[in-house]
Backbone as CSV, one residue per row, in Angstrom:
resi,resn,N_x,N_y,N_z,CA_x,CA_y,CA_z,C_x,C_y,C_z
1,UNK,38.341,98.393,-53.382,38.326,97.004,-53.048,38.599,96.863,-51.546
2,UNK,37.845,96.217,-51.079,38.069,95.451,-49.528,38.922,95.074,-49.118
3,UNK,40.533,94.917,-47.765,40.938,94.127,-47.831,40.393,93.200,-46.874
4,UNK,40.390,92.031,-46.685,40.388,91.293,-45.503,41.543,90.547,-44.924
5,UNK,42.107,91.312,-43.328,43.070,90.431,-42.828,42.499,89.726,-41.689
6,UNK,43.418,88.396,-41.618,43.210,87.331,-40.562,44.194,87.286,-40.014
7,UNK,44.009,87.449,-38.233,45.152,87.155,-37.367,45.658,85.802,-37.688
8,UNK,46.729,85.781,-37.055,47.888,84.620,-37.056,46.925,83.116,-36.578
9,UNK,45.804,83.718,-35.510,45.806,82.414,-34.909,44.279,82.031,-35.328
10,UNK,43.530,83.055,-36.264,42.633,82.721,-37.226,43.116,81.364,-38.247
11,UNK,44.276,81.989,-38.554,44.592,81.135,-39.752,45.243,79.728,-39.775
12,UNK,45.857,79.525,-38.562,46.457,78.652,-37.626,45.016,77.463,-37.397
13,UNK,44.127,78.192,-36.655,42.458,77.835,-36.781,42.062,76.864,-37.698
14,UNK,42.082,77.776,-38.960,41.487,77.343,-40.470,42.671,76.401,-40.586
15,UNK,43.806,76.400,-41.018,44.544,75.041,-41.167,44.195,73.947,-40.581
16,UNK,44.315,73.831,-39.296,44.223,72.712,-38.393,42.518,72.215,-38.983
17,UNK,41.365,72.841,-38.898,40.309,72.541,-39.425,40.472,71.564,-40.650
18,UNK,41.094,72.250,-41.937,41.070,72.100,-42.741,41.208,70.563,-42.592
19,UNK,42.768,70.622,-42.307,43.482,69.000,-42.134,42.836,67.621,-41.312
20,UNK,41.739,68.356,-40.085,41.159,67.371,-39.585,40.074,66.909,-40.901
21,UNK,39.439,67.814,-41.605,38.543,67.589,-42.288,38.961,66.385,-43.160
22,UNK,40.124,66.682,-43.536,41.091,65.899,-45.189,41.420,64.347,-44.527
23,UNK,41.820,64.361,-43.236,42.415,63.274,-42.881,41.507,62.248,-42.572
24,UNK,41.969,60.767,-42.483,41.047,60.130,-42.053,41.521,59.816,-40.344
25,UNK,40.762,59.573,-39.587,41.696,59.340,-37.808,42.802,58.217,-38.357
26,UNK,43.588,57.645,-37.668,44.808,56.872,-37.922,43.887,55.624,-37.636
27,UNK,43.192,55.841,-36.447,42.962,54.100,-35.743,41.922,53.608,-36.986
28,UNK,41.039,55.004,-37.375,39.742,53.588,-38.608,40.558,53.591,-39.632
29,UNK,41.641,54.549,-40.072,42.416,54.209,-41.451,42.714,52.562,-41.064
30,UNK,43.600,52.197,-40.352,43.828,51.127,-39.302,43.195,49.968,-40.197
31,UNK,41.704,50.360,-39.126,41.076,49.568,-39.338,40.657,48.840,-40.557
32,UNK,40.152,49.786,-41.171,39.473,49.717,-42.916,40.582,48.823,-43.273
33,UNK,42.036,49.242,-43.328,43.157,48.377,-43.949,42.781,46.784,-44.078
34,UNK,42.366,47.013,-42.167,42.920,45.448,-41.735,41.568,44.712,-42.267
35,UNK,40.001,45.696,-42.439,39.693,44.463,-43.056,39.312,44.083,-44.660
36,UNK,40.029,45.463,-45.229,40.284,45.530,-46.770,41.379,44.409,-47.002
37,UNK,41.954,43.992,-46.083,43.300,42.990,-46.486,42.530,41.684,-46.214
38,UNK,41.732,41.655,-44.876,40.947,40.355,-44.298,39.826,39.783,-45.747
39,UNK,39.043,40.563,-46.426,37.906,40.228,-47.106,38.043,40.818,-48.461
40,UNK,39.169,41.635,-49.380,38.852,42.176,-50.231,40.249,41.849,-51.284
41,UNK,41.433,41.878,-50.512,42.622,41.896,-51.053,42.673,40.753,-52.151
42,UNK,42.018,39.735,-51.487,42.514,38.316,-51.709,42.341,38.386,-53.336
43,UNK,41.265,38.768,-53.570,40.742,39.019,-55.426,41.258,40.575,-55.917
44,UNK,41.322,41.559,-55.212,41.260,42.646,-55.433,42.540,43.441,-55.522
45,UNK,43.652,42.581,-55.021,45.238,42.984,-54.532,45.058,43.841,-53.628
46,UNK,46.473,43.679,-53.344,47.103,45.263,-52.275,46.834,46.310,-52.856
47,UNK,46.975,46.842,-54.015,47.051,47.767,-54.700,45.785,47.975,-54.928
48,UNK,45.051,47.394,-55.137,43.117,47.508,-55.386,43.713,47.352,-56.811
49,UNK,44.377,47.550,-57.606,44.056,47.201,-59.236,43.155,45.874,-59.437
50,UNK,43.023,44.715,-59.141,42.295,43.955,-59.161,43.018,42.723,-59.708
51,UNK,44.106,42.565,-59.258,45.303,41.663,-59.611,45.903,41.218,-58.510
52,UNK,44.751,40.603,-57.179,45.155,40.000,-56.574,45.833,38.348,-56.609
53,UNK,45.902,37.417,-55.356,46.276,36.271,-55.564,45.252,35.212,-56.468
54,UNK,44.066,35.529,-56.233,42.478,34.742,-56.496,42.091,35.363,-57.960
55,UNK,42.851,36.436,-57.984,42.124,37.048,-59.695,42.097,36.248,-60.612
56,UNK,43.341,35.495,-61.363,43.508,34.849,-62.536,42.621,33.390,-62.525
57,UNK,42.067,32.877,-61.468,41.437,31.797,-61.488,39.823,31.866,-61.775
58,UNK,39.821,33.570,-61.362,38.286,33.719,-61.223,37.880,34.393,-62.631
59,UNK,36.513,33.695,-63.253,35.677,34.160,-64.990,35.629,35.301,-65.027
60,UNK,36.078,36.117,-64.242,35.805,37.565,-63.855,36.554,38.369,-63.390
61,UNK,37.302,39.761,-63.863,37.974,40.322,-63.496,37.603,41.157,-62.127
62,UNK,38.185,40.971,-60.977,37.843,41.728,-59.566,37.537,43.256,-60.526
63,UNK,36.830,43.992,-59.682,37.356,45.503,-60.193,38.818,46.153,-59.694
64,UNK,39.250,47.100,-60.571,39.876,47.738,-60.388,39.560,48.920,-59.550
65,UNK,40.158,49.293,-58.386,39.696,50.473,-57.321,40.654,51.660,-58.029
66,UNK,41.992,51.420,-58.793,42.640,52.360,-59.070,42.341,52.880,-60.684
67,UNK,40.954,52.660,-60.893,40.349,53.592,-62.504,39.602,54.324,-61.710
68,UNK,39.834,55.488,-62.120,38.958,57.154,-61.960,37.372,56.557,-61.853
69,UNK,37.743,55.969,-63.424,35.798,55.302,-63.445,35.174,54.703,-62.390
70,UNK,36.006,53.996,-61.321,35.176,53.473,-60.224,34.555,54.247,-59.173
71,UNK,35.217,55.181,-58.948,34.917,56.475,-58.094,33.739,57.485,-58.433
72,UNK,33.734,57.357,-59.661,32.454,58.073,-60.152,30.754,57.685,-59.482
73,UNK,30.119,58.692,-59.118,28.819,58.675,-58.711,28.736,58.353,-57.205
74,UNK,27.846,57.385,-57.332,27.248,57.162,-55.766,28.373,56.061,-55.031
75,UNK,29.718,56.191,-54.286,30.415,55.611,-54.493,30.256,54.511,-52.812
76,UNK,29.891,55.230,-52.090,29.492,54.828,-50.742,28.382,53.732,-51.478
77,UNK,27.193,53.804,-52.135,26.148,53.419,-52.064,27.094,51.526,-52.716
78,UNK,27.870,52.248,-53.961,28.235,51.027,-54.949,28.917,50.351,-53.895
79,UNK,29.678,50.546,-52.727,30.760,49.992,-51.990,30.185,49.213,-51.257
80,UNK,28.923,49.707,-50.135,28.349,48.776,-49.350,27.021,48.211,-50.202
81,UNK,26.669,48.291,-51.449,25.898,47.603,-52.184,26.626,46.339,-52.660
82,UNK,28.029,45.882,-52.988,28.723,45.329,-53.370,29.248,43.990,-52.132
83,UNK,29.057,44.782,-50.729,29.877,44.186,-49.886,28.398,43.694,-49.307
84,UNK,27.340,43.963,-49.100,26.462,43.638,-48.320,25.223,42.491,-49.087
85,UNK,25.510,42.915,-50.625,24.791,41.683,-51.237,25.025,41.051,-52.372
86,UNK,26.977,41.395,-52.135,27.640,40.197,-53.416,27.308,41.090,-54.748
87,UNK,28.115,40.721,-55.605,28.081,41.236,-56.841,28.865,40.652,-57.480
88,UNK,27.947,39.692,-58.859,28.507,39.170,-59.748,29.005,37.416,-59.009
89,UNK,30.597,37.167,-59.607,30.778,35.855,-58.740,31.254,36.681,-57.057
90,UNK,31.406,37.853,-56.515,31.698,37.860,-55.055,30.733,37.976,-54.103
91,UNK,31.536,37.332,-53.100,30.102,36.850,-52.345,29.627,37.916,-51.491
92,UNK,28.713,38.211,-50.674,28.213,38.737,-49.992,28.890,39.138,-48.358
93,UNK,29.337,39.837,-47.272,29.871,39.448,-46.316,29.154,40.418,-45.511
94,UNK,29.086,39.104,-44.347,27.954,40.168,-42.878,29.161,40.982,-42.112
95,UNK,29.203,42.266,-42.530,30.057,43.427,-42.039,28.976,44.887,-41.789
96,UNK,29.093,45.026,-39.910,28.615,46.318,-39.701,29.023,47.520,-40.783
97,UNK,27.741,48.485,-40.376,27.484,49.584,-41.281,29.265,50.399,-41.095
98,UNK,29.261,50.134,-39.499,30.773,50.856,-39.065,32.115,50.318,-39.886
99,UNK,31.933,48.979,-39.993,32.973,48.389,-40.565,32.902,48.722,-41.865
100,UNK,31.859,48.460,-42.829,31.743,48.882,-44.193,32.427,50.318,-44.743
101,UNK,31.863,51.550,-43.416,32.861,52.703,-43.769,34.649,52.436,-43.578
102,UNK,34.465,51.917,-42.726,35.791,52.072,-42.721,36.378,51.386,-43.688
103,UNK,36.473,50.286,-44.171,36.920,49.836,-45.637,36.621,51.031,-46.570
104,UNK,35.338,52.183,-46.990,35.517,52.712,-48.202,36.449,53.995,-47.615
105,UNK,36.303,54.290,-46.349,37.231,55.765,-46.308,39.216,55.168,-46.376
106,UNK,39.858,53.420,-45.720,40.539,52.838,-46.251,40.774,53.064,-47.563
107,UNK,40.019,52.487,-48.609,39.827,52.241,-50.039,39.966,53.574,-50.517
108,UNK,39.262,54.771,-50.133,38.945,56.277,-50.925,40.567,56.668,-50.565
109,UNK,40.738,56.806,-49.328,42.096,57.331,-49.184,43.667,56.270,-49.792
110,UNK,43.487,54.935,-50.495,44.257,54.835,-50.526,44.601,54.323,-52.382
111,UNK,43.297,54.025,-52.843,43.268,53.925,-53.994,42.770,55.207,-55.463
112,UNK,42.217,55.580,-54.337,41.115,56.603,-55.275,42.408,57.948,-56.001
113,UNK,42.257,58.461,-57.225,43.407,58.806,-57.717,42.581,60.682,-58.040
């Protein structure tokens, strides 16, 4: 059997990689927050369960961001399909392609389980 060793600062390397990969930058986490709180919270809560302030009034339960099931499949596509041409009773909102990510990498990193 083979062994393979990696210097200290190989591996030092590969960590730091790793973690940039995993993380989201601080400033669009930031961002996404501020406008997941501006356009989404209001029906959707803090928590994304979907038990915001606007939920109980509305024929329709917001979704829940914190079921596994929402995350499933094309999840980018469902996020700015949702935000760019309304779904169901929510309305539609004119938000750049830039802004749209940053709400789902917000949303992925803070609800997604």
């Amino acid at each position: 059997m083979k062994r393979i060793f990696l210097s200290l600062g190989t591996l030092t390397f590969i960590s730091v990689l790793l973690i940039c990969l995993t993380t989201v930058d601080a400033d669009e986490y930031d961002r996404g927050m501020k406008l997941y709180n501006d356009k989404c919270r209001f029906c959707h809560g803090i928590k994304g369960d979907g038990n915001g302030p606007a939920a109980g009034s509305l024929s329709t339960k917001p979704t829940d961001f914190t079921d596994p099931k929402f995350w499933q499949n094309d999840i980018d596509k469902k996020i700015s399909g949702a935000v760019t041409k309304g779904k169901g009773i929510m309305p539609s909102f004119d938000l750049k392609p830039d802004e749209i990510k940053a709400i789902i990498d917000y949303m992925s990193h803070t609800f997604k389980k």
